[in-house]
N, C-alpha and C positions, 0 to 999 in steps of 0.2 A: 163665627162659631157660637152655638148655644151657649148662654149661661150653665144651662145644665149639663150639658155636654163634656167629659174630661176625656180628651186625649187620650192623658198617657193612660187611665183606668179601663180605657176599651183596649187597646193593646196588650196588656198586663191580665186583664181578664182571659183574654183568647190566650194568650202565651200557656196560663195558667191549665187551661183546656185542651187546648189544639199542638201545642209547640215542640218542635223536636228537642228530646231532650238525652237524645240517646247515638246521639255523634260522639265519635270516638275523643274528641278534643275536649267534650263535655265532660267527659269522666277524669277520673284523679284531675283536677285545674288546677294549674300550675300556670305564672309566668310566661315560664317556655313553652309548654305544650299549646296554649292561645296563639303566643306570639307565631310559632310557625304554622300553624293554621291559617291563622291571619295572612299570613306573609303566600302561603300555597291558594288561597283563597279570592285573592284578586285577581280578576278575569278567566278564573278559574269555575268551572262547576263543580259542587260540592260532590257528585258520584267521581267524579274522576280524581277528587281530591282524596278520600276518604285510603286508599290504598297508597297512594305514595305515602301520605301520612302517616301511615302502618307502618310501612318497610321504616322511613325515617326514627320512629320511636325507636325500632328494634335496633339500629345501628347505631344511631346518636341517640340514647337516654334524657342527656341531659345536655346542660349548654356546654359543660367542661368538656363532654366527649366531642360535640361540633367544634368547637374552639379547637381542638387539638387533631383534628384531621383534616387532611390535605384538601385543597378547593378537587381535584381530579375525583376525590371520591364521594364530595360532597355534589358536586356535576353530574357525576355518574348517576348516583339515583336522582338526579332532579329530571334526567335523558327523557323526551316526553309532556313534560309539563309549561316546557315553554316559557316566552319572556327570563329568561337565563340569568337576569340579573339583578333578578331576585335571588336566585342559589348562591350568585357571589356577594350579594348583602347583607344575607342572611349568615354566611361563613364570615365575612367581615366583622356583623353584628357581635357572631357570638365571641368572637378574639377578643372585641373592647370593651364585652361586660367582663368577662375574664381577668382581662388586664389592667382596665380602671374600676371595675365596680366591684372585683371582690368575688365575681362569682354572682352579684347578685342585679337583679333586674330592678333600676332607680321607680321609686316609686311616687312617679309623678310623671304626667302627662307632659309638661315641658321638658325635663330628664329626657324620657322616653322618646322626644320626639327630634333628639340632637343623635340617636343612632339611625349608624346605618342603613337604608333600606324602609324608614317607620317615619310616614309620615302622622300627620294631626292627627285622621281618622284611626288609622291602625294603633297609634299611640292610646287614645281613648278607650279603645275595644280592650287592649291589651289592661289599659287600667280598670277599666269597670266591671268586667269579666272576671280577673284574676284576683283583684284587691280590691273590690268595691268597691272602688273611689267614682265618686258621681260625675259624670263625664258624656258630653253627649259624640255622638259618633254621624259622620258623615260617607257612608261609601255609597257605592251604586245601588243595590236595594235602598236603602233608606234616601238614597237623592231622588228615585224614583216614587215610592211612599209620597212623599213631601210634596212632590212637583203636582202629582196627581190631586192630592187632598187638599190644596190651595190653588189647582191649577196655574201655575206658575208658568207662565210663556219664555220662552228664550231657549238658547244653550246652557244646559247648567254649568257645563264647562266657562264659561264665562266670568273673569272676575266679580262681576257687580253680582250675577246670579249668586255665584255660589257665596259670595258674602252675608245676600241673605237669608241663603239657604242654612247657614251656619246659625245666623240670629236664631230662627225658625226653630232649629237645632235646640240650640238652647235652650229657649224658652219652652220646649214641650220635655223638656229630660225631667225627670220629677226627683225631688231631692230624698228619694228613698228606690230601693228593689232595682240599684244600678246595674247587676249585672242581668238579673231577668228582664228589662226596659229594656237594654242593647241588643239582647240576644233574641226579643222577640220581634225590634223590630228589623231586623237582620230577616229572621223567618216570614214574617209578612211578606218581605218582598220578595224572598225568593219562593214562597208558596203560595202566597195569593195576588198578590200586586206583580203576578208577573209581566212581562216585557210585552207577549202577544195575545194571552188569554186570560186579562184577571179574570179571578172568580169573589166579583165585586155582587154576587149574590149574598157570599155568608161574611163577606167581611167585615166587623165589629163597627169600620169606620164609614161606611159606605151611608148613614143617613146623613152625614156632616161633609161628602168629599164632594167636592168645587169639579173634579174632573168628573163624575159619574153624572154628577145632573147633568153635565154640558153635552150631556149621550156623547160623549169621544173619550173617555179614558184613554185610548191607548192612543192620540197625539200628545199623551205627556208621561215623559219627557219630550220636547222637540228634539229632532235630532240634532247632531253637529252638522253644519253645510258640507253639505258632499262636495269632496273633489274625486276626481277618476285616477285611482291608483295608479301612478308608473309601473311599467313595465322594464325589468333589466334581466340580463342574463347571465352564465356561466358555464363553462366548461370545467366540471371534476374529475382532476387528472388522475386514475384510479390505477398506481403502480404497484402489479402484483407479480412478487420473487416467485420462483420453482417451488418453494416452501408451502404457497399460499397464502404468505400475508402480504397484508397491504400496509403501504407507507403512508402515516399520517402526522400531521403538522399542528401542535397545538394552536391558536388563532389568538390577536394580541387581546390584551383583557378589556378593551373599550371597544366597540362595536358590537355587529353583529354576529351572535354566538359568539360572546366575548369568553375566551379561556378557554372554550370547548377543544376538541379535537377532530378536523376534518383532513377530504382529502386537497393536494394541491388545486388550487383554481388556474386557470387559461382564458381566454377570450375566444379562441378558435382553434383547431388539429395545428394550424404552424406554430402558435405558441404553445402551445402545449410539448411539441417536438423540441420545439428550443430549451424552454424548463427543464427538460426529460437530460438534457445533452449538459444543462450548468451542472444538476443538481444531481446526477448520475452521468460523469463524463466513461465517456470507454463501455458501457453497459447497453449492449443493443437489443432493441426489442424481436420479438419472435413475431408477436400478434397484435393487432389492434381491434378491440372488441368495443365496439358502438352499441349503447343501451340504451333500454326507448327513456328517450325527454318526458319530463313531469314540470310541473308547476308547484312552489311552493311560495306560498304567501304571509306575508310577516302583516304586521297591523299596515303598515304606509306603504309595502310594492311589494308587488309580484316578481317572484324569480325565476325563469325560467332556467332550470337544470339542465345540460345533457352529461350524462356521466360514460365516459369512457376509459375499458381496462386495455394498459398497456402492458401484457404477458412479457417481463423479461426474460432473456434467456438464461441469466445466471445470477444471483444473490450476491450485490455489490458489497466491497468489503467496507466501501464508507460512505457516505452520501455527504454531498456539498452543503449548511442546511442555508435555507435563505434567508437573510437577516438572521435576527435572533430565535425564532422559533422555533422551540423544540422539535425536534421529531420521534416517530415510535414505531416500529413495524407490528402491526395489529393481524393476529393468527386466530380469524372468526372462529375458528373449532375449537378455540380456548381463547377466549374473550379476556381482554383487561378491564381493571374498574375503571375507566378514562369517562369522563363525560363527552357523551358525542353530538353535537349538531343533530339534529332529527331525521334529515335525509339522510345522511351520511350513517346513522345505527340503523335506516330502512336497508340500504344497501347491501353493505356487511352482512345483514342478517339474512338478506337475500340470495348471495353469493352462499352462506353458509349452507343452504335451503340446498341449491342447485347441489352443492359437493356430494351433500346424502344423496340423492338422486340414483 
């Protein structure tokens, strides 16, 4: 890099020009208001962020309102947003500043990085953002930024990379304008160093980046080694009373859609008849209604769905429930606040669709 050349003053310059400064999480800054940005932020895009964020402020203010409300309704509006365990981190988070901190978010990046759901980099953001503590920040924009403008070969997933990717880190955080330094280079990467198109024409850093001269920018990052995502399946056992509503099961809190609420699963129509016969014995069906198969995809496999309504003929006075899972009969024409699995609120709202009809 040039003698002449600074870093962080090309970044800082453009921030000061270019930089979005008018996201909803930029105004009143707060703590909290970062930290769940942050937290909705990861593997998130910021358009689809930008409204769950909304509804959230308006129902949790603050951390004491999340602290004090049920994971069901805190799930509920996460329904959509994905990686789910985040929502349950994030409701953890806010119990333990609550209950050990007073209410109040520890101010320091090692503090911060012993809750819930917050690791280094979002620890960082949260400090330099909210309390100007000088703090450099590592997420996927800015490991991208880095990997480009030293052209850095590897996985950055990789311990050795990202170690020193973190040095890297370090060394370009400038010991002043901590939270405009994080925040701009946040926006660099989600606006100009992007993924498949930078626009490594205006970008401040482009006479000094190691990836632009090598005419390849976008081999860096290198990917992670592909593997060919597994393939598994499911049968959602969709039991609907005379009423209209359907029986659903909250899910245990570790796995997948951990705490959410779906319908029962099967392997195939005999299991599913079997289930139907424990967990509603004496309750026989009218109809069996086959809906078309989808595919839904998590980060590491593919699941293939087929969801099937089983029409009882009459509204059991009890249900058997399986192991310890609660259950809840859900009446789509008046909706509960349950956080739902993502297929599963397509569903429902599907069903609800056809009733108007």
């Amino acid at each position: 890099m040039s003698k002449t050349f600074s870093f962080s003053d090309a970044v800082l310059n453009w921030y000061h020009q270019y930089g979005r400064k008018d996201l909803p999480w930029q105004q009143n800054i707060t703590p909290y208001r970062v930290w769940v940005s942050e937290i909705m932020l990861q593997q998130t895009q910021v358009a689809t962020v930008i409204p769950y964020f909304e509804r959230f402020m308006q129902r949790f203010p603050d951390v004491q309102a999340l602290a004090a409300a049920s994971q069901d309704d805190v799930l509920h509006l996460w329904t959509g947003l994905g990686y789910y365990a985040r929502g349950r981190n994030l409701h953890a988070c806010a119990q333990k500043v609550v209950a050990d901190f007073n209410g109040e978010f520890p101010r320091s990046v090692e503090e911060l990085s012993t809750l819930p759901g917050i690791g280094r980099s979002t620890a960082a953001a949260i400090a330099s953002i909210s309390m100007g503590i000088n703090a450099p920040i590592l997420d996927g924009n800015v490991k991208r930024v880095l990997t480009r403008f030293f052209a850095i070969e590897g996985w950055p997933g990789e311990t050795r990379i990202q170690n020193d990717m973190w040095a890297l880190a370090e060394e370009l955080t400038p010991d002043h304008s901590s939270r405009e330094y994080t925040q701009a280079m946040m926006d660099m990467g989600a606006t100009l160093c992007t993924r498949s198109k930078p626009a490594c024409g205006i970008c401040p850093l482009q006479p000094q980046c190691q990836g632009f001269a090598s005419g390849k920018p976008t081999q860096f990052p290198n990917s992670k080694p592909k593997k060919e995502k597994p393939v598994k399946s499911t049968l959602l056992v969709m039991l609907r009373n005379p009423a209209g509503e359907y029986l659903l099961q909250q899910r245990p809190q570790k796995g997948i859609w951990g705490g959410l609420w779906s319908f029962p699963e099967a392997t195939d129509g005999a299991k599913a008849q079997q289930l139907i016969s424990q967990q509603l014995p004496g309750c026989p069906i009218a109809e069996e209604e086959w809906l078309t198969a989808f595919r839904h995809t998590f980060s590491h496999y593919h699941l293939d769905i087929q969801p099937v309504i089983y029409h009882l003929q009459n509204t059991p006075s009890s249900v058997q429930e399986s192991g310890k899972d609660p259950i809840h009969w859900y009446n789509p024409k008046s909706p509960s606040t349950l956080g739902l699995a993502a297929p599963v609120k397509m569903l429902l709202e599907s069903q609800q669709t056809e009733s108007l009809i």
